[in-house]
TIMIKE-596760 format. One line per 4 residues: number of its first residue (from 1); for each residue z, x, y of C-alpha. Coordinates in Angstrom, 1 decimal. Example, Ala and Ser with C-alpha at 12.3 -4.5 7.8 and 13.67 -1.06 7.14 Angstrom:
<pts>
1) 7.8,12.3,-4.5 ~ 7.1,13.7,-1.1 .
</pts>
This chain:
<pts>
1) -1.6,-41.3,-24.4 ~ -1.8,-38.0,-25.9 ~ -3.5,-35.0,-23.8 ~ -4.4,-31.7,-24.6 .
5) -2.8,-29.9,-22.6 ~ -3.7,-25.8,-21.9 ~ -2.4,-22.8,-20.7 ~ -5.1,-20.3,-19.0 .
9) -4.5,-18.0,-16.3 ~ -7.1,-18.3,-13.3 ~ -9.8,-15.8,-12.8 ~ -11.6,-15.7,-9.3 .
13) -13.8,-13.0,-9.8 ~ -16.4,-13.0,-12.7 ~ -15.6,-14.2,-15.9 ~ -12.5,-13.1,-17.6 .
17) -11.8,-12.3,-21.3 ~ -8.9,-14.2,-23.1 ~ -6.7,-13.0,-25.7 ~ -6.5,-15.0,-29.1 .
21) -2.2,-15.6,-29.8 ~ -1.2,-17.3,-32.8 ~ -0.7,-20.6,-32.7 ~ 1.2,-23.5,-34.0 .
25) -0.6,-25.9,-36.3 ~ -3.0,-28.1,-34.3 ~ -3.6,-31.7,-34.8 ~ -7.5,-32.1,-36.2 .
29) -10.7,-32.4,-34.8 ~ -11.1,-36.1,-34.6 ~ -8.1,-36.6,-33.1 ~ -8.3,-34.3,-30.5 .
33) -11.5,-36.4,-29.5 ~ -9.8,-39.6,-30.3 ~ -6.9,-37.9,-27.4 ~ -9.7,-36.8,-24.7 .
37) -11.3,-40.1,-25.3 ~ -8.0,-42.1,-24.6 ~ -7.0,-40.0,-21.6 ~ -10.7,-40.8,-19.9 .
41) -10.1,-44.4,-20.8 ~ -7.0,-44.9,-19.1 ~ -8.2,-43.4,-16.1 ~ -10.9,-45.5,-15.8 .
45) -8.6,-48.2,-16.1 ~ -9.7,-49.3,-19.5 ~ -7.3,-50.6,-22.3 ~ -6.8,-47.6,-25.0 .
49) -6.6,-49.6,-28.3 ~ -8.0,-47.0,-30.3 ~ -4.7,-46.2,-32.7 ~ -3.6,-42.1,-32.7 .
53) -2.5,-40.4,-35.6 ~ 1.4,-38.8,-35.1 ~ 0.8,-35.3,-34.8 ~ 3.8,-32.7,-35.0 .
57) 5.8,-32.2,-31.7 ~ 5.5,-28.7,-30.4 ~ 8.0,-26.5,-28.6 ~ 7.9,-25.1,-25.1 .
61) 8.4,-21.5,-27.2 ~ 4.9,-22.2,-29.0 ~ 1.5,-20.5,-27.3 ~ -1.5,-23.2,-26.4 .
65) -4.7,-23.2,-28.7 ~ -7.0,-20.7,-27.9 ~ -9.6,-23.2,-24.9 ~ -12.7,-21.5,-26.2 .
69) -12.1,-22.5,-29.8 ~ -10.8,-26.3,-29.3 ~ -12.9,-27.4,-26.7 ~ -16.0,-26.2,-28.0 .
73) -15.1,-28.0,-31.4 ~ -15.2,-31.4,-29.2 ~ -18.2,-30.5,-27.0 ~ -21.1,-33.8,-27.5 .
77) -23.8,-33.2,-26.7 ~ -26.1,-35.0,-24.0 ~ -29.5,-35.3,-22.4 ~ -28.7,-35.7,-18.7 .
81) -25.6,-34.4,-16.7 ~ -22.8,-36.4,-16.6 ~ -21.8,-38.2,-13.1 ~ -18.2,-36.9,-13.2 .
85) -20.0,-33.5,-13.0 ~ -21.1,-34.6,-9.3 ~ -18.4,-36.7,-8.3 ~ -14.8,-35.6,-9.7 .
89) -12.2,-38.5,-10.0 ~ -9.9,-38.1,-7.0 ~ -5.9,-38.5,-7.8 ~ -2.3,-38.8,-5.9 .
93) -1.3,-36.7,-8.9 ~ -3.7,-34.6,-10.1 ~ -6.4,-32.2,-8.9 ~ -10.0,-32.4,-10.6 .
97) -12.0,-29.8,-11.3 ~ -15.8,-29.9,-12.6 ~ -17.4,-26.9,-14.2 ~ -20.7,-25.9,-15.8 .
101) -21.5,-22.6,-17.4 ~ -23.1,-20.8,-20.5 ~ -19.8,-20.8,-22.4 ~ -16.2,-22.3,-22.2 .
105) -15.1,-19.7,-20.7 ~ -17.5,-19.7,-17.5 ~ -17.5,-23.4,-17.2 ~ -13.9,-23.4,-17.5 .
109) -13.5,-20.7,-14.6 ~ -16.0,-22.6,-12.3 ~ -13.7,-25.6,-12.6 ~ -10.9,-24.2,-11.6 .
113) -12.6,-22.4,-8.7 ~ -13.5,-26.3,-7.4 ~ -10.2,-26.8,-7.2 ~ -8.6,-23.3,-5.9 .
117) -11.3,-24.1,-3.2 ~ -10.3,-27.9,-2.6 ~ -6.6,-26.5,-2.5 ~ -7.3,-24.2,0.1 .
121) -9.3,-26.5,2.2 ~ -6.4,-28.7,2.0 ~ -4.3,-25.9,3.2 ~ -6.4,-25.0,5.9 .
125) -6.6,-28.5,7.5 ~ -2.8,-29.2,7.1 ~ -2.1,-25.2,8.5 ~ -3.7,-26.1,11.8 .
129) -1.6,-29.4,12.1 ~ 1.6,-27.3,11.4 ~ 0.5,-24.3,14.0 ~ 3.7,-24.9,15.7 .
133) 5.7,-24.1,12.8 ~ 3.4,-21.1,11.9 ~ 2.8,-19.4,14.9 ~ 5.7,-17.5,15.1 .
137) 7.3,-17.1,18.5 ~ 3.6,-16.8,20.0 ~ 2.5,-13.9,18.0 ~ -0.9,-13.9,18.0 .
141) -0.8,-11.1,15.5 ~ 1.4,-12.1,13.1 ~ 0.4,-15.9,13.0 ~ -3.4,-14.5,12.1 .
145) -1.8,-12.6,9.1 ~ 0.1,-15.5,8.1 ~ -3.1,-17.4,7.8 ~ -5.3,-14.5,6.4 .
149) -2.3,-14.3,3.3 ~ -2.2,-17.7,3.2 ~ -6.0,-17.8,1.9 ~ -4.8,-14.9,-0.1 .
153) -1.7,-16.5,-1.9 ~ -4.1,-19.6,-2.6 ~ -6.8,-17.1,-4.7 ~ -3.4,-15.8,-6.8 .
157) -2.3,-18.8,-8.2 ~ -2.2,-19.4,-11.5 ~ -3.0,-22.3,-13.5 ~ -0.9,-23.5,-16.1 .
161) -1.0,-27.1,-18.5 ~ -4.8,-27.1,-17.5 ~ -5.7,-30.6,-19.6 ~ -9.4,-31.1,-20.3 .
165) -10.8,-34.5,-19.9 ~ -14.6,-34.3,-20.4 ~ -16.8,-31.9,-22.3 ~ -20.5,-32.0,-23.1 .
169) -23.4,-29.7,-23.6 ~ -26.6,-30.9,-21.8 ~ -29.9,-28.2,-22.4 ~ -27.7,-25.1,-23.3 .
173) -25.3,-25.6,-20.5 ~ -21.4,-26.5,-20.9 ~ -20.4,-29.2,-18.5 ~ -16.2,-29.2,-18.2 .
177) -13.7,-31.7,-17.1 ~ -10.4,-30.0,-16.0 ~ -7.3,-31.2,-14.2 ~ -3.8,-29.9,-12.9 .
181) -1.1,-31.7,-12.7 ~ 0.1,-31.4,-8.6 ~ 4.0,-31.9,-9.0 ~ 4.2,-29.1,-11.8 .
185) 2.0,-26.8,-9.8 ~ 4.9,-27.6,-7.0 ~ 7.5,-26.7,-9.2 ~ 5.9,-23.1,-10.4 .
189) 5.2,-22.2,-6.7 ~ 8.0,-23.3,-5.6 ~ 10.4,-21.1,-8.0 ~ 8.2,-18.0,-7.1 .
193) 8.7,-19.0,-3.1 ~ 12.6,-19.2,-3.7 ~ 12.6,-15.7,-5.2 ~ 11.3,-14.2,-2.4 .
197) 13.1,-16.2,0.0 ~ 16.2,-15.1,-1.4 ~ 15.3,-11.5,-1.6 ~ 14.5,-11.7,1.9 .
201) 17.7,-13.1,3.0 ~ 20.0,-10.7,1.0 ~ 18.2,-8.0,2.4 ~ 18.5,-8.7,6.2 .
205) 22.4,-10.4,5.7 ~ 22.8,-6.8,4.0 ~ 21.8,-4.6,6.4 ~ 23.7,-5.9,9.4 .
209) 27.0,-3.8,8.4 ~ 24.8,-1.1,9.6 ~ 23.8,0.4,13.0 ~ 21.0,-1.5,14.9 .
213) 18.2,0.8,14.1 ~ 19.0,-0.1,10.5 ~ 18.6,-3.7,10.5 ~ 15.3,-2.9,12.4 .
217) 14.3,-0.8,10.2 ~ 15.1,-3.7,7.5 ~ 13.4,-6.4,9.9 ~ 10.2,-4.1,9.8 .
221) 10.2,-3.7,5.9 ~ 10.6,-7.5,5.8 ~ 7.8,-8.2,8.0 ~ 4.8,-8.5,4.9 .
225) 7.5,-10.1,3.0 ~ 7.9,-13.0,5.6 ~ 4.5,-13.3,6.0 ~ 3.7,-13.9,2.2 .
229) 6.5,-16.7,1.8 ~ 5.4,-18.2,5.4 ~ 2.4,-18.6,3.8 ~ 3.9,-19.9,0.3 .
233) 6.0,-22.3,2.3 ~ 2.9,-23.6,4.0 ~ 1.0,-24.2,0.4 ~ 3.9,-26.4,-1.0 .
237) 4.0,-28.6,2.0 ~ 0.9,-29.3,1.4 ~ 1.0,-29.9,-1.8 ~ 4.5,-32.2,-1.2 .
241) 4.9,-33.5,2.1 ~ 8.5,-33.7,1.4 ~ 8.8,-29.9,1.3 ~ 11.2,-29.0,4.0 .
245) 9.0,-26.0,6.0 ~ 10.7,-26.3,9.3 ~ 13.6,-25.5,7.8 ~ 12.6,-21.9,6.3 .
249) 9.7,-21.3,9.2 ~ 12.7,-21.5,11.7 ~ 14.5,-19.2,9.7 ~ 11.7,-16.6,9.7 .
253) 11.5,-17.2,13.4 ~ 15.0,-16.3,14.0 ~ 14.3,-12.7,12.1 ~ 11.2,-12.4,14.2 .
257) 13.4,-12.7,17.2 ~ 16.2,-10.8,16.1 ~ 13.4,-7.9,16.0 ~ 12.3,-8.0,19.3 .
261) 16.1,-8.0,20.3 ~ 17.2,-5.2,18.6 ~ 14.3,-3.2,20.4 ~ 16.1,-3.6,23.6 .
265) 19.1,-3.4,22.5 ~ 19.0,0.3,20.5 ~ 19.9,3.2,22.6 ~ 19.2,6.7,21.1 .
269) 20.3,10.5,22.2 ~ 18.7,13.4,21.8 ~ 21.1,16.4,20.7 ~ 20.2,19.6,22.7 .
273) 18.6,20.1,25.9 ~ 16.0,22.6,25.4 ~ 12.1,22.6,26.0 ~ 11.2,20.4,22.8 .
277) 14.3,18.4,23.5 ~ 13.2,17.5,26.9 ~ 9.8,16.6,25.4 ~ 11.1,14.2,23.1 .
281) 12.8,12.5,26.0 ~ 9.6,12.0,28.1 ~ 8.1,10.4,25.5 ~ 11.0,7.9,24.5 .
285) 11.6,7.3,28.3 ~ 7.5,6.9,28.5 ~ 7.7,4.3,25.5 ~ 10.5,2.4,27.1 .
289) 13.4,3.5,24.8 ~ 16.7,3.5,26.3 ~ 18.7,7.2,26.2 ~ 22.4,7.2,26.4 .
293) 24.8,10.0,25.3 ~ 27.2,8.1,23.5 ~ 24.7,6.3,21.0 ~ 25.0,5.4,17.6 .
297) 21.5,6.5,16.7 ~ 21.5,10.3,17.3 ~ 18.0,12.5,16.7 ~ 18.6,15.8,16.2 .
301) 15.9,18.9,16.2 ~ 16.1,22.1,14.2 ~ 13.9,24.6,15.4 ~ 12.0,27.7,13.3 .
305) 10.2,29.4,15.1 ~ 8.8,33.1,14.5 ~ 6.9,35.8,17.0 ~ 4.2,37.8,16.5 .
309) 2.5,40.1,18.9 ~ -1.2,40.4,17.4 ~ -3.6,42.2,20.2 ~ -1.1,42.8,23.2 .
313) -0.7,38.4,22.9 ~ 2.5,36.9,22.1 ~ 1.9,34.1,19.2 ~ 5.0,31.9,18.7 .
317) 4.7,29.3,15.4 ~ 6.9,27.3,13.5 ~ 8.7,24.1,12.4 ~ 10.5,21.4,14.4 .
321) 12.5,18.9,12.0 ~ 13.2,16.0,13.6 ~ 16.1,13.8,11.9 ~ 17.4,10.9,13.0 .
325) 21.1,9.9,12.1 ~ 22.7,6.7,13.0 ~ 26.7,6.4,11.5 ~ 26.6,9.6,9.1 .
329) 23.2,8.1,7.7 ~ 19.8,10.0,8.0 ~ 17.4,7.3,8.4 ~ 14.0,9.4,8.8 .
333) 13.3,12.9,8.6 ~ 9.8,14.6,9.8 ~ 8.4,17.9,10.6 ~ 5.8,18.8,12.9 .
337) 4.2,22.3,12.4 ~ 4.0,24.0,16.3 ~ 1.6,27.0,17.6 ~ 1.9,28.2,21.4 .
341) 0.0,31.7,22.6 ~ 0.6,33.3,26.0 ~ 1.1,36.6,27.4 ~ 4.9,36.1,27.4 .
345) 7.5,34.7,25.0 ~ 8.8,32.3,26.9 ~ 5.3,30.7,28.3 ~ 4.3,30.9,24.5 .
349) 7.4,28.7,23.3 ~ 6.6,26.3,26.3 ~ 2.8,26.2,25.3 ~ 4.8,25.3,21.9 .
353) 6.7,22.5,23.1 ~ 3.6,21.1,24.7 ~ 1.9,21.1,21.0 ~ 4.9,19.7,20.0 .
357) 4.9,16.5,22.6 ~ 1.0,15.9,21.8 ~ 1.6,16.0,17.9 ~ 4.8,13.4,18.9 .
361) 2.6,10.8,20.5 ~ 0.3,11.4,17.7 ~ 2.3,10.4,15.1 ~ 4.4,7.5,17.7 .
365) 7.6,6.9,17.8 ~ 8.1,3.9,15.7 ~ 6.9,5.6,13.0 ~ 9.1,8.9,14.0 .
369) 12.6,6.5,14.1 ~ 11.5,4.8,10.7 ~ 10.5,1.1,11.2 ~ 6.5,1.5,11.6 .
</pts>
C-alpha cells in the first residue's frame, strides 16, 4: 500500500500560511486516489485488489507536495458528512485526526488540533498516575510548573509525515482525514528530549570544579531547563510505555536535592566591618545564611560616597558596589544608589546605610549572590 504521506508544521493559533517549495515530480491524480483509496480499504479490513501504477521512489532530501494543491485535486464531493468525521478510527499505531474547514488549510489545522488535544488528554491522565515520579521531592511549586509546561510542550509539537486518508467537500465545507504515525512522533521527541538532557548534564557535571555557590548558581539556571525535559520525558512515556522516565525523573530529583543542599552548606564573608558592612550581615544572618571568615565565597563593598552641606544640613549620597567573589571569580556584581540627611556626617552616613539595608531586602539576597 502506497500513502501519501506529508510534511506540515502545526499551527494552534488561527490559520497559518504555507510556503510553496519545489517539488520532486509527483505520481498523477488518479493514482493518488487509487493510493488514498487503498490505504482506507485496508483499514477497514477490506482486500486492496485495485493494481497501483510504480511511481518513482523519492529521497528523504526531496520537499513534500505542497497539502493545499494535492489534496484539493482528490477532494469528492458529497451530500451528507461522512461518519469518520464523527467518529475517528482509533489505532495502537496511529493517532486520528478529523477536520472541517473552508479550505485545506483550516480543515487541515482543525485535524491536527483533535489530535494535539487527544495527546494532551492522554498526557494529563497518565501525568496524574506518574505523580510520584513528577512531583519532585514534594515541591508543590515546581511539580505545578512541570505540569503547566507539560501542556505547553504538547501545543509545540510539530507534526511531521501527516498522511491523509479521507477528503470530501460536502455544501462548501472541506471535511479532512489525517493521521500520525505514534512511533515516529516518539522518535522526533525523543531526539529533541536527549539534546536537552545532555545539555543539562554537561552543564551541572561542569560546574562542580567550582566553588559551591557556582554549582548553585548552575542548579538555578537549570531549573526551567529540567522542568521542560521533565515534562518531555512525561510526553514519551506516554506515548511508549517502554520509555524509561524513572530513570531521568530520578536524575532530575537528585539536582533538585543537590540544590537544597548546597544552600546549607555555602558559607559567605563579608569583607570590612563598617556601617553598610554590618547591614549586609543582619540581613544574611536574618535570611539564614551562614557567615564564616574563612569562606570561599567572599562579598566585598566599595563605597562612593560624597557630602554636601546645602542649608546648614549635611547630605551624604553615593554608590555601594556589591561584588561577590568566590575562588578569583566575580560571580555577580550590583550597585545600589544611597541618600542619608542629618545634622551631622556621621548620623547622615548611618541614615545611608539604613537606605542601603532597605534597598538590600528589596532587591533579596538570592538575586544579590546570583542564583535568583
Amino acid at each position: 500500500m502506497k500513502k501519501l504521506s506529508l510534511i506540515v508544521p502545526l499551527l494552534f493559533i488561527g490559520c497559518g500560511t504555507f510556503t510553496k517549495t519545489s517539488t520532486p515530480r509527483q505520481p498523477s491524480i488518479q493514482t493518488q486516489k487509487m493510493d488514498a483509496q487503498s490505504a482506507w480499504d485496508e483499514l477497514e479490513g477490506k482486500k486492496v485488489s485495485m493494481p497501483t501504477p510504480t511511481t518513482r521512489k523519492t529521497t528523504s532530501t526531496q520537499k513534500a507536495p505542497n497539502i493545499t494543491n494535492e489534496v484539493q485535486s482528490m477532494l469528492e464531493k458529497g451530500d451528507t458528512i461522512p461518519d469518520w468525521f464523527y467518529s475517528p478510527p482509533k489505532s495502537d499505531k496511529y493517532f486520528y485526526g478529523a477536520g472541517e474547514g473552508s479550505s485545506v488549510e483550516r480543515a487541515k489545522v482543525s485535524a491536527l488540533n483533535l489530535i494535539a488535544g487527544e495527546i494532551q488528554t492522554a498526557v494529563s491522565s497518565s501525568f496524574s498516575k506518574r505523580e510520584g515520579y513528577s512531583n519532585i521531592n514534594g515541591k508543590k511549586d515546581f511539580y505545578k510548573s512541570v505540569r503547566s509546561n507539560t501542556r505547553s510542550e504538547v501545543k509545540k509539537i510539530t507534526f511531521t509525515n501527516i498522511e491523509v486518508m479521507k477528503t470530501i467537500k460536502v455544501n462548501g465545507k472541506i471535511y479532512l482525514l489525517v493521521r500520525i504515525n505514534k512511533q515516529q512522533l516518539f522518535k522526533t521527541l525523543k531526539n529533541r528530549f536527549e539534546l536537552l538532557d545532555n545539555k543539562i548534564t554537561s552543564q551541572i557535571e561542569a560546574s562542580r570544579k567550582y566553588s559551591l555557590l557556582d554549582q548553585l548558581i548552575t542548579l538555578n539556571k537549570a531549573q526551567k531547563q529540567i522542568q521542560k525535559a521533565l515534562s518531555l520525558a512525561n510526553i514519551l512515556a506516554t506515548l511508549n510505555p517502554d520509555f524509561e522516565l524513572t530513570k531521568y525523573a530520578n536524575r532530575y530529583n537528585s539536582y533538585i536535592n543537590q540544590k537544597t543542599e548546597l544552600l546549607h552548606q555555602i558559607t559567605l564573608s563579608v569583607a570590612g566591618n563598617d556601617l553598610f558592612a554590618q547591614k549586609l550581615v543582619e540581613i544574611l544572618n536574618q535570611q539564614g545564611y551562614k557567615i564564616a571568615q574563612n569562606s570561599d565565597v567572599t562579598i566585598k563593598l566599595q563605597k562612593q560616597l560624597r557630602t554636601t552641606k546645602p542649608y546648614q544640613m549635611v547630605v551624604v549620597r553615593g554608590t555601594v558596589n556589591i561584588q561577590v567573589v568566590a575562588k578569583n571569580k566575580t560571580l555577580k556584581s550590583t550597585s545600589i544608589e544611597v541618600k542619608g540627611i542629618s545634622n551631622e556626617k556621621s548620623e547622615a552616613i548611618a541614615k545611608a546605610s539604613i537606605n542601603f539595608k532597605n534597598k538590600l531586602q528589596k532587591i533579596g539576597i538570592n538575586k544579590l549572590l546570583g542564583f535568583e
